[in-house]
C-alpha positions in Angstrom: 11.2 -52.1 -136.0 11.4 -54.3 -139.0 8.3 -56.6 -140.4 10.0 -59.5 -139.0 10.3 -57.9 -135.6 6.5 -57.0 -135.5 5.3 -60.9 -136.6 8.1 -61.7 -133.5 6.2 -59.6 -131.2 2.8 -60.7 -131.7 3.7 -64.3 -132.1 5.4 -64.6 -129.1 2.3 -62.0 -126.9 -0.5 -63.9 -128.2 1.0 -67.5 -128.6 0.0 -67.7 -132.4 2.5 -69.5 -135.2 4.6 -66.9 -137.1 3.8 -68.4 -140.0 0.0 -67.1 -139.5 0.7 -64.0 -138.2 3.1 -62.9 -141.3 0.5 -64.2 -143.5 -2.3 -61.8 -141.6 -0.1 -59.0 -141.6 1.0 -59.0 -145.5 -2.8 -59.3 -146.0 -3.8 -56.5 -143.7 -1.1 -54.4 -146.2 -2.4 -55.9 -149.4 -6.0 -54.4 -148.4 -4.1 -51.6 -147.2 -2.4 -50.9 -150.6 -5.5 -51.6 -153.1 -7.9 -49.8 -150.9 -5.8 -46.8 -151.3 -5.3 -47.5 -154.9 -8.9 -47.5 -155.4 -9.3 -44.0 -153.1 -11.1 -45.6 -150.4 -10.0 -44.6 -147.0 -9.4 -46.8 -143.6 -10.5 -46.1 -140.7 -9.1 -47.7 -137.4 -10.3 -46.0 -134.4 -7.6 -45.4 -131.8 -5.3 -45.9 -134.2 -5.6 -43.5 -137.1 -6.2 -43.0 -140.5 -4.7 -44.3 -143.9 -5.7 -41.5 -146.7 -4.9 -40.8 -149.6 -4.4 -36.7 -150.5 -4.0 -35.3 -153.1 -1.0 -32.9 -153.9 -2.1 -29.9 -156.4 -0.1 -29.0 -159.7 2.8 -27.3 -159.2 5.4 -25.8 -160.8 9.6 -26.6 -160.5 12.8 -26.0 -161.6 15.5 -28.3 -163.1 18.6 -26.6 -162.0 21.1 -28.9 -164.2 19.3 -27.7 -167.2 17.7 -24.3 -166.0 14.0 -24.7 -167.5 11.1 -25.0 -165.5 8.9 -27.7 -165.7 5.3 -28.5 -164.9 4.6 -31.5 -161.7 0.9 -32.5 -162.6 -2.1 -33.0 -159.8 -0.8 -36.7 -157.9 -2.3 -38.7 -155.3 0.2 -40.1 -152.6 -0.5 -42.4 -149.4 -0.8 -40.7 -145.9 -1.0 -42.1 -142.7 -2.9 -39.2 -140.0 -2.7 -41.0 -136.4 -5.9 -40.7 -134.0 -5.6 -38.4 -131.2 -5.2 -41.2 -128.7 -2.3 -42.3 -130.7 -0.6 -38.9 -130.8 -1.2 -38.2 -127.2 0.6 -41.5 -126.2 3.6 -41.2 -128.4 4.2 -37.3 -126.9 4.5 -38.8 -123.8 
């Protein structure tokens, strides 16, 4: 399901203008994306969890040249779905 699909689907269940909607939804992601940045977690109950983790320093291996390098300590994104979530996608 594509961004333009979702604003489809909740323009046409709850009657508001697409317009509206894809302007809600790109700022529900723009709070989405600087909260993160700024390490604050969101919380939607029900729903789940967007996080951010953080991945330890490891160490790799560049096979083209054969020396190993160093991957420094990195925050990424997560998403961790709520149990009510889970349990309804499982079936």
């Amino acid at each position: 399901m594509t961004k333009a699909d979702i604003v489809n689907e909740i323009a046409k269940t709850t009657g508001i203008e697409k317009t509206l909607v894809l302007e809600t939804l790109e700022k529900f992601m723009e709070i989405v994306k600087d909260s993160l940045a700024n390490d604050k977690n969101i919380y939607l109950r029900g729903f789940g969890s967007f996080i951010v983790k953080t991945r330890s320093q490891k160490t790799a291996r560049n096979i083209s040249k054969n020396t190993t390098i160093i991957i420094p300590e990195h925050k990424i994104p997560a998403f961790k779905p709520a149990k009510v979530f889970m349990e309804e996608v499982k079936g």
